[in-house]
MARDO-223787 format. One record per residue (C-alpha): x, y, z. Coordinates in steps of 0.2 Angstrom, whole numbers, plus 5000, padded with zeros to 4 digits. Example, Ala and Ser with C-alpha at 12.3 -4.5 7.8 and 13.67 -1.06 7.14 Angstrom:
506249785039 506849955036 
This chain:
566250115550 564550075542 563950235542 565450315528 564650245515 563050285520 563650465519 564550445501 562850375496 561850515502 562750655495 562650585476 561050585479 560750765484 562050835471 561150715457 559350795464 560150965462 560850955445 559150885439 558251015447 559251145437 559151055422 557251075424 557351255427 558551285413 557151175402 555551275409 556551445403 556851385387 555351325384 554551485390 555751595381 555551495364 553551515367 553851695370 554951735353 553551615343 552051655349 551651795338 552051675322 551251525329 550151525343 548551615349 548651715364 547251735378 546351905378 547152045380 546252155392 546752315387 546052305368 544552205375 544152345385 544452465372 543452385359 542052385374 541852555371 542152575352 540552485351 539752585359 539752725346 538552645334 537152665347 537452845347 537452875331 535852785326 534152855319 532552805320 531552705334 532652665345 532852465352 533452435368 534352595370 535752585384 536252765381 535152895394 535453055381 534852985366 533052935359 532052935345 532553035329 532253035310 530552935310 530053035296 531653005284 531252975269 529252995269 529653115254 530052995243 528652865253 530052745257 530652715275 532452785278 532152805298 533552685303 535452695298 536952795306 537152995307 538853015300 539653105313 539453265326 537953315315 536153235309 536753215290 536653025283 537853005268 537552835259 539452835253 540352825269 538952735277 538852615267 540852595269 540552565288 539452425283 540752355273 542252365285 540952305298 540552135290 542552135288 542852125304 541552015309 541851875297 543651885302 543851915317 541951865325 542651745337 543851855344 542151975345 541251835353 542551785367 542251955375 540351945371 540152075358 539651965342 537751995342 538252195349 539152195330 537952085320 536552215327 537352365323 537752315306 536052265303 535452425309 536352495295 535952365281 534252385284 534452555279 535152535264 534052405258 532752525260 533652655251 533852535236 531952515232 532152465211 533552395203 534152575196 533752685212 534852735226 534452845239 536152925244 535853055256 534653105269 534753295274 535353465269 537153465275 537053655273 535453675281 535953555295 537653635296 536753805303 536153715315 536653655333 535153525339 534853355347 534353255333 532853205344 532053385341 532553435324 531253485315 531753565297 531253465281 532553325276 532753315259 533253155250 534653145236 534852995224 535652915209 534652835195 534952795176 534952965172 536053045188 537452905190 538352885204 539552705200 540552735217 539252735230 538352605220 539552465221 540052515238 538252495245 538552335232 539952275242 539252315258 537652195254 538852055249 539952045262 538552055276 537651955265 539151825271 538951885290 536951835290 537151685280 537051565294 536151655306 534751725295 534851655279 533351755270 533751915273 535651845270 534951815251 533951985253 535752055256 536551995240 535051985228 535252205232 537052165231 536852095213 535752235208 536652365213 538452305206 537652285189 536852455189 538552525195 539552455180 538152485168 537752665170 539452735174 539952895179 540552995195 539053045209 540353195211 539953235193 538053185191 537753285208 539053415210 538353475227 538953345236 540853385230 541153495246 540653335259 541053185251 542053205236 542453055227 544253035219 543552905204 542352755204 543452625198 544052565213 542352535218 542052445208 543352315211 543052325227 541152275225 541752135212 542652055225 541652035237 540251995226 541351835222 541751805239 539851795242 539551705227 540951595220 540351685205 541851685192 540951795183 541651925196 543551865195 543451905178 542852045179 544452105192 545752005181 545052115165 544852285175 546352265185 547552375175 546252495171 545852535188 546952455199 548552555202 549752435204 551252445209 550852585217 550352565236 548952705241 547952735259 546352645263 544952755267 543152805262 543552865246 545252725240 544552565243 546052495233 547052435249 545852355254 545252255239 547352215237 547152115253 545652055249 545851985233 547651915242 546651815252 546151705238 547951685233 548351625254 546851515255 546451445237 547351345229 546851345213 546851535213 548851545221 549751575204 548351665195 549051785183 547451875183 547651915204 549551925202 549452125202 548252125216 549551995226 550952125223 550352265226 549552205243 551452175248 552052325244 550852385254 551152285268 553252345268 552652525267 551752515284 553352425293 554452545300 556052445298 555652395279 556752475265 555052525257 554452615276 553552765272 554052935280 552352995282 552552985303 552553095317 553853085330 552752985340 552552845327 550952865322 550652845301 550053025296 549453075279 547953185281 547753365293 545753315292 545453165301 547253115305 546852945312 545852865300 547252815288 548552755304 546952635309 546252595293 548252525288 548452435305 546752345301 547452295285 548952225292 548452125305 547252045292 548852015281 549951965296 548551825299 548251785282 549951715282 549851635296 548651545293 549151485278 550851435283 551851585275 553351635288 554151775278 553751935270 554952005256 555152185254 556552215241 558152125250 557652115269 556151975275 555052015288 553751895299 552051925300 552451975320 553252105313 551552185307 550652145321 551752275330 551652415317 549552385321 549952365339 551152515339 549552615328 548252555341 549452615357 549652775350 547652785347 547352725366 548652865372 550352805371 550852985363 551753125367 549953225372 549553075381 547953065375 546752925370 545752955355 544552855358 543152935369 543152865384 544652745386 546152795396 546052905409 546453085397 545153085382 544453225375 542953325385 542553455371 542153315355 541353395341 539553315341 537953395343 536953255354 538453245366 538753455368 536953475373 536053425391 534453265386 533453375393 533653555384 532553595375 533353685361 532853755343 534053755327 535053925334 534753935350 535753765353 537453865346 537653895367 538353755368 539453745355 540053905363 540053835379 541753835389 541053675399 541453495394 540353385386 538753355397 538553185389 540153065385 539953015367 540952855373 541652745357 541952895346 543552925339 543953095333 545053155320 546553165330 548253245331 549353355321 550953305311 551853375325 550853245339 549953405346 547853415350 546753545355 545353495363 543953605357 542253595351 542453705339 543853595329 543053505319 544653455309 545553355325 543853335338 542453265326 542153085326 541552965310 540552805312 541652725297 543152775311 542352655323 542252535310 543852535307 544452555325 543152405328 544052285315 545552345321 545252305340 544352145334 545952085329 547152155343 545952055355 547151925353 549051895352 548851815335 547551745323 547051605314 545851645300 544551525295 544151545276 542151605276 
Protein backbone atom coordinates (compact mmCIF):
# COMPACT_ATOMS: atom_id res chain seq x y z
CA UNK A 1 0.00 0.00 0.00
CA UNK A 2 3.11 2.27 0.54
CA UNK A 3 4.72 1.68 -2.43
CA UNK A 4 1.53 3.61 -4.88
CA UNK A 5 2.62 6.77 -3.98
CA UNK A 6 6.04 6.00 -4.24
CA UNK A 7 5.18 5.12 -7.87
CA UNK A 8 3.00 8.40 -8.58
CA UNK A 9 5.90 10.23 -7.20
CA UNK A 10 8.47 8.80 -9.34
CA UNK A 11 6.79 9.30 -12.59
CA UNK A 12 6.28 13.18 -12.13
CA UNK A 13 9.58 13.23 -11.67
CA UNK A 14 10.65 11.53 -14.82
CA UNK A 15 7.86 13.28 -17.09
CA UNK A 16 9.04 16.73 -15.35
CA UNK A 17 12.98 15.71 -16.19
CA UNK A 18 11.70 14.97 -19.66
CA UNK A 19 9.91 18.21 -20.56
CA UNK A 20 12.82 20.22 -19.10
CA UNK A 21 15.28 18.39 -21.10
CA UNK A 22 13.29 19.45 -24.16
CA UNK A 23 12.82 22.74 -23.18
CA UNK A 24 16.73 22.89 -23.19
CA UNK A 25 16.96 21.43 -26.48
CA UNK A 26 14.30 23.58 -27.90
CA UNK A 27 16.56 26.55 -26.22
CA UNK A 28 20.20 25.27 -27.50
CA UNK A 29 18.34 25.29 -31.24
CA UNK A 30 17.13 28.71 -30.97
CA UNK A 31 19.92 30.07 -29.62
CA UNK A 32 22.12 28.43 -32.30
CA UNK A 33 19.69 29.25 -35.06
CA UNK A 34 19.30 32.91 -33.87
CA UNK A 35 23.36 33.04 -33.80
CA UNK A 36 23.39 31.47 -37.19
CA UNK A 37 20.76 34.18 -38.88
CA UNK A 38 23.00 37.11 -36.84
CA UNK A 39 26.22 36.29 -37.09
CA UNK A 40 27.11 37.89 -40.21
CA UNK A 41 25.53 41.37 -38.78
CA UNK A 42 26.91 40.90 -35.40
CA UNK A 43 29.55 38.73 -34.52
CA UNK A 44 33.11 37.72 -35.75
CA UNK A 45 33.57 34.21 -36.90
CA UNK A 46 36.61 31.94 -36.41
CA UNK A 47 38.83 31.53 -39.45
CA UNK A 48 37.78 30.23 -42.35
CA UNK A 49 40.13 27.72 -43.76
CA UNK A 50 39.39 27.81 -47.13
CA UNK A 51 40.12 31.74 -47.61
CA UNK A 52 43.07 31.33 -45.08
CA UNK A 53 44.53 28.89 -47.40
CA UNK A 54 43.78 30.70 -50.23
CA UNK A 55 45.18 33.81 -49.20
CA UNK A 56 48.39 31.46 -48.25
CA UNK A 57 49.10 31.36 -51.59
CA UNK A 58 48.13 34.76 -52.94
CA UNK A 59 50.88 35.92 -51.00
CA UNK A 60 52.99 34.30 -52.37
CA UNK A 61 52.91 35.99 -55.74
CA UNK A 62 54.77 39.04 -54.57
CA UNK A 63 58.03 37.08 -54.21
CA UNK A 64 57.81 36.20 -57.57
CA UNK A 65 57.54 39.07 -59.08
CA UNK A 66 60.23 41.01 -57.16
CA UNK A 67 63.49 42.43 -58.55
CA UNK A 68 66.64 43.07 -57.25
CA UNK A 69 68.70 41.18 -54.45
CA UNK A 70 66.80 38.83 -53.33
CA UNK A 71 66.08 38.31 -49.31
CA UNK A 72 65.28 35.15 -47.93
CA UNK A 73 63.92 33.84 -51.11
CA UNK A 74 61.49 30.73 -50.59
CA UNK A 75 60.98 30.39 -54.31
CA UNK A 76 63.70 27.65 -55.97
CA UNK A 77 63.15 29.25 -59.62
CA UNK A 78 63.73 32.57 -59.00
CA UNK A 79 67.09 34.83 -57.94
CA UNK A 80 68.66 37.92 -58.63
CA UNK A 81 67.43 40.30 -61.38
CA UNK A 82 67.45 43.99 -62.13
CA UNK A 83 70.51 45.04 -60.02
CA UNK A 84 71.35 47.46 -62.43
CA UNK A 85 67.86 49.47 -62.75
CA UNK A 86 68.15 52.62 -62.82
CA UNK A 87 72.09 53.07 -62.94
CA UNK A 88 71.30 55.26 -66.00
CA UNK A 89 69.92 57.78 -64.19
CA UNK A 90 72.56 56.96 -61.03
CA UNK A 91 69.70 56.22 -58.76
CA UNK A 92 68.76 52.77 -57.35
CA UNK A 93 65.65 51.34 -58.87
CA UNK A 94 66.78 47.43 -58.35
CA UNK A 95 63.86 46.52 -56.08
CA UNK A 96 60.09 46.74 -56.82
CA UNK A 97 57.53 44.42 -58.68
CA UNK A 98 57.70 43.11 -62.40
CA UNK A 99 54.25 44.01 -63.40
CA UNK A 100 53.18 40.78 -64.75
CA UNK A 101 54.27 37.65 -67.08
CA UNK A 102 57.09 39.92 -68.30
CA UNK A 103 60.19 42.07 -66.78
CA UNK A 104 58.59 45.53 -67.35
CA UNK A 105 58.09 47.76 -64.15
CA UNK A 106 55.18 50.29 -64.70
CA UNK A 107 55.21 52.94 -61.78
CA UNK A 108 51.31 53.57 -62.29
CA UNK A 109 50.00 50.17 -61.60
CA UNK A 110 52.68 49.48 -59.05
CA UNK A 111 52.33 52.13 -57.26
CA UNK A 112 48.36 51.07 -57.19
CA UNK A 113 49.38 47.75 -55.73
CA UNK A 114 51.14 49.72 -52.91
CA UNK A 115 48.04 51.44 -52.42
CA UNK A 116 45.54 48.66 -52.20
CA UNK A 117 48.32 46.74 -50.10
CA UNK A 118 48.36 49.17 -47.20
CA UNK A 119 44.47 48.95 -47.58
CA UNK A 120 44.30 45.86 -46.82
CA UNK A 121 46.58 45.78 -44.14
CA UNK A 122 45.50 48.60 -42.10
CA UNK A 123 42.10 46.98 -42.25
CA UNK A 124 42.22 43.94 -42.19
CA UNK A 125 45.95 43.24 -40.61
CA UNK A 126 44.67 41.38 -37.71
CA UNK A 127 42.82 39.03 -39.83
CA UNK A 128 46.31 38.77 -41.73
CA UNK A 129 47.95 38.31 -38.59
CA UNK A 130 45.82 35.40 -37.13
CA UNK A 131 47.01 33.26 -39.92
CA UNK A 132 50.58 34.65 -39.69
CA UNK A 133 50.85 36.45 -42.75
CA UNK A 134 51.17 40.35 -41.18
CA UNK A 135 55.08 40.73 -41.46
CA UNK A 136 54.74 38.38 -45.18
CA UNK A 137 52.43 41.69 -46.29
CA UNK A 138 54.26 44.46 -44.35
CA UNK A 139 57.42 43.04 -46.35
CA UNK A 140 56.13 42.94 -49.48
CA UNK A 141 54.85 46.34 -49.35
CA UNK A 142 57.84 47.69 -48.33
CA UNK A 143 59.73 46.02 -51.03
CA UNK A 144 57.73 47.98 -53.12
CA UNK A 145 57.70 51.37 -51.35
CA UNK A 146 61.32 51.39 -51.16
CA UNK A 147 61.16 51.43 -54.87
CA UNK A 148 59.34 54.26 -55.19
CA UNK A 149 60.99 56.37 -52.77
CA UNK A 150 63.92 55.83 -54.81
CA UNK A 151 62.16 56.66 -58.00
CA UNK A 152 61.01 60.00 -56.34
CA UNK A 153 64.71 61.52 -55.87
CA UNK A 154 63.61 65.72 -55.98
CA UNK A 155 60.40 67.03 -55.19
CA UNK A 156 59.50 67.37 -59.06
CA UNK A 157 60.87 63.94 -60.44
CA UNK A 158 59.23 60.68 -60.84
CA UNK A 159 60.80 57.91 -62.36
CA UNK A 160 57.69 55.98 -63.92
CA UNK A 161 58.92 53.19 -65.78
CA UNK A 162 61.79 50.84 -65.86
CA UNK A 163 62.27 48.96 -69.47
CA UNK A 164 61.31 49.06 -72.96
CA UNK A 165 58.02 47.22 -73.05
CA UNK A 166 58.63 46.84 -76.74
CA UNK A 167 61.92 45.61 -76.51
CA UNK A 168 61.04 43.42 -73.65
CA UNK A 169 57.91 42.18 -75.37
CA UNK A 170 60.36 40.43 -78.24
CA UNK A 171 61.61 38.80 -75.71
CA UNK A 172 60.98 35.33 -73.73
CA UNK A 173 63.73 35.32 -70.88
CA UNK A 174 64.17 34.71 -67.11
CA UNK A 175 64.46 38.01 -65.69
CA UNK A 176 67.76 36.56 -63.85
CA UNK A 177 69.56 36.57 -67.43
CA UNK A 178 68.24 39.37 -69.21
CA UNK A 179 70.75 41.31 -70.47
CA UNK A 180 69.46 44.36 -73.04
CA UNK A 181 69.62 48.06 -71.68
CA UNK A 182 66.74 49.14 -69.44
CA UNK A 183 65.83 52.51 -70.12
CA UNK A 184 64.08 54.61 -67.56
CA UNK A 185 61.06 56.97 -68.25
CA UNK A 186 59.90 59.95 -65.98
CA UNK A 187 57.69 62.79 -65.28
CA UNK A 188 59.07 66.21 -64.34
CA UNK A 189 57.96 69.95 -64.44
CA UNK A 190 58.14 69.89 -67.97
CA UNK A 191 56.66 66.11 -68.89
CA UNK A 192 53.73 65.96 -66.36
CA UNK A 193 52.15 63.03 -65.37
CA UNK A 194 49.29 64.37 -62.44
CA UNK A 195 47.77 60.54 -62.36
CA UNK A 196 50.72 58.56 -61.42
CA UNK A 197 52.02 61.28 -59.25
CA UNK A 198 49.32 61.39 -56.79
CA UNK A 199 48.95 57.64 -56.98
CA UNK A 200 52.53 56.95 -55.91
CA UNK A 201 51.23 60.07 -53.59
CA UNK A 202 48.59 57.91 -52.20
CA UNK A 203 50.51 55.02 -52.00
CA UNK A 204 53.31 56.86 -49.59
CA UNK A 205 50.39 58.05 -47.46
CA UNK A 206 48.54 55.27 -46.82
CA UNK A 207 51.65 52.93 -46.02
CA UNK A 208 52.92 55.74 -44.33
CA UNK A 209 49.86 54.82 -41.92
CA UNK A 210 50.95 50.94 -42.03
CA UNK A 211 54.77 51.85 -40.83
CA UNK A 212 53.80 54.24 -38.39
CA UNK A 213 54.07 52.23 -35.30
CA UNK A 214 56.36 49.79 -36.44
CA UNK A 215 58.89 52.07 -38.06
CA UNK A 216 58.13 55.37 -37.45
CA UNK A 217 61.17 57.07 -39.50
CA UNK A 218 60.73 55.62 -42.60
CA UNK A 219 56.78 56.08 -41.64
CA UNK A 220 57.55 60.01 -41.95
CA UNK A 221 59.94 59.18 -45.00
CA UNK A 222 56.62 57.69 -46.58
CA UNK A 223 54.57 60.83 -46.18
CA UNK A 224 57.17 63.70 -46.30
CA UNK A 225 57.35 61.72 -50.40
CA UNK A 226 53.80 61.58 -49.95
CA UNK A 227 53.41 65.33 -49.60
CA UNK A 228 55.74 66.12 -52.32
CA UNK A 229 54.54 64.19 -54.75
CA UNK A 230 50.55 65.25 -54.27
CA UNK A 231 51.73 68.97 -54.57
CA UNK A 232 53.76 68.41 -57.55
CA UNK A 233 50.67 66.39 -59.09
CA UNK A 234 48.22 69.22 -58.60
CA UNK A 235 50.57 71.90 -59.49
CA UNK A 236 51.80 70.77 -62.78
CA UNK A 237 48.79 69.19 -64.18
CA UNK A 238 48.41 67.25 -67.22
CA UNK A 239 47.93 63.65 -68.37
CA UNK A 240 51.29 61.08 -68.42
CA UNK A 241 49.16 59.79 -71.46
CA UNK A 242 49.67 63.01 -73.12
CA UNK A 243 53.09 64.39 -71.87
CA UNK A 244 54.49 60.80 -72.97
CA UNK A 245 52.38 59.25 -75.55
CA UNK A 246 54.37 55.95 -75.82
CA UNK A 247 52.94 54.66 -72.84
CA UNK A 248 49.28 55.05 -74.34
CA UNK A 249 49.37 51.25 -75.80
CA UNK A 250 50.26 49.68 -71.97
CA UNK A 251 48.84 51.75 -69.52
CA UNK A 252 46.67 54.23 -70.84
CA UNK A 253 45.24 56.63 -68.33
CA UNK A 254 41.41 57.69 -68.71
CA UNK A 255 41.92 61.38 -66.74
CA UNK A 256 43.98 62.34 -63.69
CA UNK A 257 41.34 63.71 -61.55
CA UNK A 258 40.54 60.96 -59.81
CA UNK A 259 43.78 60.66 -58.80
CA UNK A 260 43.96 63.16 -57.45
CA UNK A 261 41.16 62.72 -54.97
CA UNK A 262 42.25 59.62 -54.44
CA UNK A 263 45.72 60.88 -53.13
CA UNK A 264 43.94 63.87 -51.27
CA UNK A 265 42.18 61.45 -49.19
CA UNK A 266 44.54 59.48 -48.04
CA UNK A 267 46.85 62.21 -47.44
CA UNK A 268 44.12 63.33 -44.75
CA UNK A 269 43.73 60.05 -43.42
CA UNK A 270 47.59 60.15 -42.81
CA UNK A 271 47.65 63.61 -41.84
CA UNK A 272 44.33 65.03 -40.19
CA UNK A 273 45.43 67.74 -42.62
CA UNK A 274 41.98 69.63 -43.53
CA UNK A 275 43.77 71.27 -45.94
CA UNK A 276 43.15 67.87 -47.85
CA UNK A 277 39.26 67.80 -47.13
CA UNK A 278 39.11 70.78 -48.58
CA UNK A 279 40.52 70.11 -51.29
CA UNK A 280 37.94 66.85 -52.06
CA UNK A 281 34.79 69.03 -50.96
CA UNK A 282 36.11 71.91 -53.61
CA UNK A 283 37.18 69.25 -56.41
CA UNK A 284 34.39 66.95 -55.83
CA UNK A 285 32.09 68.05 -58.55
CA UNK A 286 34.70 68.62 -60.84
CA UNK A 287 36.10 65.28 -60.84
CA UNK A 288 34.08 63.08 -58.90
CA UNK A 289 31.29 61.72 -61.00
CA UNK A 290 28.73 61.38 -58.82
CA UNK A 291 25.82 59.95 -58.91
CA UNK A 292 27.32 57.80 -61.26
CA UNK A 293 28.80 54.40 -59.87
CA UNK A 294 31.86 53.24 -62.09
CA UNK A 295 34.42 50.16 -61.56
CA UNK A 296 37.57 50.31 -59.33
CA UNK A 297 40.62 49.47 -61.17
CA UNK A 298 44.18 50.72 -61.92
CA UNK A 299 43.01 53.40 -64.05
CA UNK A 300 39.35 54.58 -61.91
CA UNK A 301 40.33 55.08 -58.58
CA UNK A 302 36.91 56.88 -57.83
CA UNK A 303 35.15 53.69 -56.25
CA UNK A 304 37.56 53.48 -54.17
CA UNK A 305 38.09 56.91 -52.85
CA UNK A 306 33.77 56.83 -52.53
CA UNK A 307 34.34 54.26 -49.78
CA UNK A 308 37.08 55.72 -48.59
CA UNK A 309 35.96 59.15 -47.95
CA UNK A 310 32.59 57.09 -46.60
CA UNK A 311 34.66 55.95 -43.97
CA UNK A 312 34.98 59.29 -42.27
CA UNK A 313 31.13 59.81 -42.51
CA UNK A 314 30.92 55.90 -40.52
CA UNK A 315 33.58 56.78 -38.01
CA UNK A 316 33.75 60.58 -37.45
CA UNK A 317 31.38 62.23 -36.02
CA UNK A 318 32.01 65.54 -36.70
CA UNK A 319 32.36 64.72 -40.48
CA UNK A 320 28.84 62.34 -40.64
CA UNK A 321 26.63 65.22 -42.15
CA UNK A 322 29.27 67.06 -44.01
CA UNK A 323 27.87 68.57 -47.00
CA UNK A 324 31.24 68.62 -48.64
CA UNK A 325 31.60 64.48 -48.33
CA UNK A 326 27.78 64.18 -49.03
CA UNK A 327 28.38 63.19 -52.71
CA UNK A 328 31.18 60.92 -51.96
CA UNK A 329 28.63 59.21 -49.26
CA UNK A 330 26.01 58.73 -52.02
CA UNK A 331 27.60 57.70 -54.44
CA UNK A 332 29.58 54.99 -52.36
CA UNK A 333 25.85 53.48 -51.91
CA UNK A 334 25.04 53.48 -55.13
CA UNK A 335 27.80 51.67 -55.57
CA UNK A 336 27.32 49.25 -53.03
CA UNK A 337 23.35 48.46 -54.53
CA UNK A 338 24.88 47.86 -57.98
CA UNK A 339 27.08 44.94 -56.87
CA UNK A 340 23.98 43.15 -54.90
CA UNK A 341 22.28 40.93 -57.11
CA UNK A 342 18.88 41.22 -55.58
CA UNK A 343 18.98 45.15 -55.36
CA UNK A 344 16.65 47.28 -57.75
CA UNK A 345 19.88 49.10 -58.82
CA UNK A 346 21.85 45.27 -59.68
CA UNK A 347 24.01 45.57 -62.60
CA UNK A 348 23.56 43.18 -65.62
CA UNK A 349 27.18 43.03 -66.25
CA UNK A 350 27.22 39.05 -65.13
CA UNK A 351 27.99 35.71 -66.52
CA UNK A 352 25.72 32.95 -65.95
CA UNK A 353 27.86 31.87 -63.39
CA UNK A 354 27.61 34.97 -61.26
CA UNK A 355 30.66 36.50 -61.54
CA UNK A 356 30.57 40.62 -62.13
CA UNK A 357 32.09 40.95 -65.69
CA UNK A 358 32.99 44.17 -67.51
CA UNK A 359 36.17 43.90 -69.24
CA UNK A 360 37.43 40.70 -72.03
CA UNK A 361 41.15 41.90 -70.79
CA UNK A 362 41.64 40.81 -67.52
CA UNK A 363 38.08 39.73 -66.67
CA UNK A 364 38.65 39.29 -62.94
CA UNK A 365 40.07 42.39 -61.79
CA UNK A 366 36.91 44.42 -61.68
CA UNK A 367 34.63 41.17 -59.96
CA UNK A 368 37.52 41.22 -57.12
CA UNK A 369 38.30 44.78 -56.88
CA UNK A 370 34.22 45.31 -56.08
CA UNK A 371 34.04 42.34 -53.71
CA UNK A 372 37.04 44.11 -51.75
CA UNK A 373 35.08 47.13 -51.71
CA UNK A 374 32.09 45.74 -50.33
CA UNK A 375 33.22 43.74 -47.74
CA UNK A 376 35.08 47.01 -46.53
CA UNK A 377 31.48 48.75 -46.72
CA UNK A 378 29.73 45.87 -45.24
CA UNK A 379 32.16 46.23 -42.24
CA UNK A 380 32.12 49.75 -42.14
CA UNK A 381 28.73 49.54 -41.14
CA UNK A 382 29.05 47.23 -38.76
CA UNK A 383 31.08 48.61 -37.07
CA UNK A 384 29.58 51.54 -36.79
CA UNK A 385 26.26 50.33 -35.77
CA UNK A 386 24.41 50.97 -39.22
CA UNK A 387 22.03 47.75 -39.88
CA UNK A 388 20.51 48.77 -43.29
CA UNK A 389 21.34 49.76 -46.57
CA UNK A 390 18.82 51.56 -48.94
CA UNK A 391 18.76 51.17 -52.41
CA UNK A 392 15.84 53.02 -53.93
CA UNK A 393 12.70 51.18 -51.94
CA UNK A 394 14.20 47.85 -50.83
CA UNK A 395 16.99 47.75 -47.59
CA UNK A 396 19.63 45.50 -47.50
CA UNK A 397 22.06 44.34 -44.52
CA UNK A 398 25.63 44.44 -44.60
CA UNK A 399 25.47 40.33 -44.65
CA UNK A 400 23.94 40.88 -47.70
CA UNK A 401 27.29 42.18 -49.29
CA UNK A 402 29.38 39.88 -47.61
CA UNK A 403 27.89 37.30 -50.01
CA UNK A 404 28.01 39.20 -53.27
CA UNK A 405 32.15 39.23 -52.10
CA UNK A 406 31.89 35.65 -50.98
CA UNK A 407 29.92 34.69 -53.99
CA UNK A 408 32.93 36.89 -56.23
CA UNK A 409 35.69 34.92 -54.26
CA UNK A 410 34.02 31.37 -54.83
CA UNK A 411 33.69 31.78 -58.32
CA UNK A 412 37.66 33.07 -58.18
CA UNK A 413 38.56 29.76 -56.06
CA UNK A 414 36.45 27.62 -58.71
CA UNK A 415 32.97 27.43 -57.89
CA UNK A 416 32.20 28.10 -61.93
CA UNK A 417 31.06 26.30 -64.59
CA UNK A 418 34.84 25.50 -65.93
CA UNK A 419 35.57 24.52 -62.50
CA UNK A 420 38.51 26.36 -62.40
CA UNK A 421 40.32 28.29 -59.77
CA UNK A 422 41.92 31.33 -60.88
CA UNK A 423 44.10 31.63 -58.62
CA UNK A 424 47.35 29.66 -59.37
CA UNK A 425 47.68 27.08 -57.21
CA UNK A 426 44.45 26.65 -55.10
CA UNK A 427 41.94 23.98 -55.83
CA UNK A 428 42.69 21.16 -57.39
CA UNK A 429 42.20 22.43 -61.31
CA UNK A 430 44.31 25.72 -61.84
CA UNK A 431 45.73 26.72 -64.87
CA UNK A 432 49.19 24.90 -66.05
CA UNK A 433 49.92 27.01 -69.11
CA UNK A 434 50.01 30.84 -67.15
CA UNK A 435 51.43 33.55 -69.29
CA UNK A 436 54.74 34.51 -67.30
CA UNK A 437 58.03 34.17 -68.57
CA UNK A 438 59.99 33.14 -65.13
CA UNK A 439 57.29 30.27 -64.62
CA UNK A 440 57.40 28.80 -68.64
CA UNK A 441 60.99 28.48 -68.47
CA UNK A 442 63.17 25.56 -66.48
CA UNK A 443 65.74 27.63 -63.25
CA UNK A 444 68.35 26.08 -64.98
CA UNK A 445 68.05 27.04 -68.93
CA UNK A 446 70.00 28.98 -69.90
CA UNK A 447 68.37 31.04 -72.46
CA UNK A 448 68.93 34.17 -74.59
CA UNK A 449 66.25 36.89 -75.60
CA UNK A 450 64.79 34.50 -78.81
CA UNK A 451 65.82 31.42 -78.01
CA UNK A 452 63.66 31.35 -74.92
CA UNK A 453 60.34 31.80 -77.33
CA UNK A 454 60.49 27.54 -77.00
CA UNK A 455 58.93 27.64 -74.30
CA UNK A 456 56.37 29.88 -75.04
CA UNK A 457 55.84 27.46 -77.76
CA UNK A 458 56.04 24.73 -75.71
CA UNK A 459 52.95 22.13 -75.55
CA UNK A 460 54.28 21.14 -71.76
CA UNK A 461 52.79 22.81 -68.63
CA UNK A 462 54.58 25.27 -66.74
CA UNK A 463 57.95 23.85 -65.25
CA UNK A 464 57.62 26.10 -62.31
CA UNK A 465 54.16 26.89 -60.52
CA UNK A 466 53.86 30.77 -60.39
CA UNK A 467 51.66 29.88 -57.11
CA UNK A 468 49.59 33.29 -55.97
CA UNK A 469 49.16 34.56 -59.35
CA UNK A 470 45.83 35.33 -60.71
CA UNK A 471 45.21 35.47 -64.32
CA UNK A 472 42.89 37.44 -66.20
CA UNK A 473 40.22 35.00 -66.18
CA UNK A 474 37.10 33.78 -67.99
CA UNK A 475 34.99 34.90 -70.92
CA UNK A 476 31.33 36.51 -70.67
CA UNK A 477 30.29 33.24 -71.36
CA UNK A 478 32.25 31.37 -68.11
CA UNK A 479 34.56 29.61 -70.63
CA UNK A 480 38.82 29.54 -70.27
CA UNK A 481 41.44 28.29 -72.35
CA UNK A 482 44.43 27.47 -70.85
CA UNK A 483 47.16 28.51 -73.00
CA UNK A 484 50.33 30.48 -72.77
CA UNK A 485 49.87 32.20 -75.57
CA UNK A 486 46.56 34.02 -74.07
CA UNK A 487 47.61 36.75 -72.67
CA UNK A 488 44.08 38.20 -72.56
CA UNK A 489 42.61 35.37 -70.00
CA UNK A 490 46.25 33.54 -68.68
CA UNK A 491 48.40 36.54 -67.64
CA UNK A 492 48.67 37.58 -64.14
CA UNK A 493 49.11 41.24 -62.52
CA UNK A 494 50.68 42.06 -59.03
CA UNK A 495 47.88 44.82 -58.55
CA UNK A 496 45.54 41.52 -59.09
CA UNK A 497 47.05 39.99 -56.08
CA UNK A 498 46.70 42.99 -54.32
CA UNK A 499 43.28 43.14 -54.80
CA UNK A 500 42.75 39.34 -54.22
CA UNK A 501 44.96 39.93 -51.08
CA UNK A 502 42.68 42.56 -49.45
CA UNK A 503 40.02 40.68 -50.60
CA UNK A 504 40.91 37.34 -48.89
CA UNK A 505 42.23 39.49 -45.91
CA UNK A 506 38.82 40.10 -45.35
CA UNK A 507 36.85 36.77 -46.16
CA UNK A 508 39.35 35.25 -43.49
CA UNK A 509 36.56 35.89 -41.22
CA UNK A 510 32.80 35.54 -41.09
CA UNK A 511 32.47 39.27 -40.23
CA UNK A 512 34.70 42.32 -39.24
CA UNK A 513 35.01 44.89 -36.89
CA UNK A 514 37.12 47.75 -38.24
CA UNK A 515 39.12 49.68 -35.81
CA UNK A 516 39.55 53.48 -37.15
CA UNK A 517 43.51 53.86 -37.93
Amino acid sequence: MVAKPKSRCCCCTWFIGIIVLIAVILAVVLTFKHRSNHSNDDQPGSIDKKYADALKIAMQFFDIQKSGKLENNKISWRGDSGLKDGSEASIDLSKGLYDAGDHMKFGFPMAFTATVLSWSILEYGDQMASVDLLDHAKYSLKWTTDFLINAHPSPNVLYIQVGNPETDHKCWDRPETMTRNRTLTKVDTETPGTEVAAETAAAMAAASLVFKESDTKYSSTLLKHAKQLFDFADDNRGSYSVSIPKVQPYYNSTGYGDELLWAASWLYHATEDKTYLDFVSKNGEEFGNFGSPSWFSWDNKLPGTHILLSRLTFFKKELSGSKGLEGYKDTAKAVMCGLIPSSPTATSSRTDGGLVWVSEWNALQHPVSSAFLATLYSDYMLTSGIKELSCDDQSFKPSDLRTFARSQADYMLGKNPEKMSYLVGYGEKYPEFVHHRGASIPADANTGCKDGFKWLNSDEPNPNVAYGALVGGPFLNDTFIDARNNSMQNEPSTYNSALVVGLLSSLVTMSSSIESF
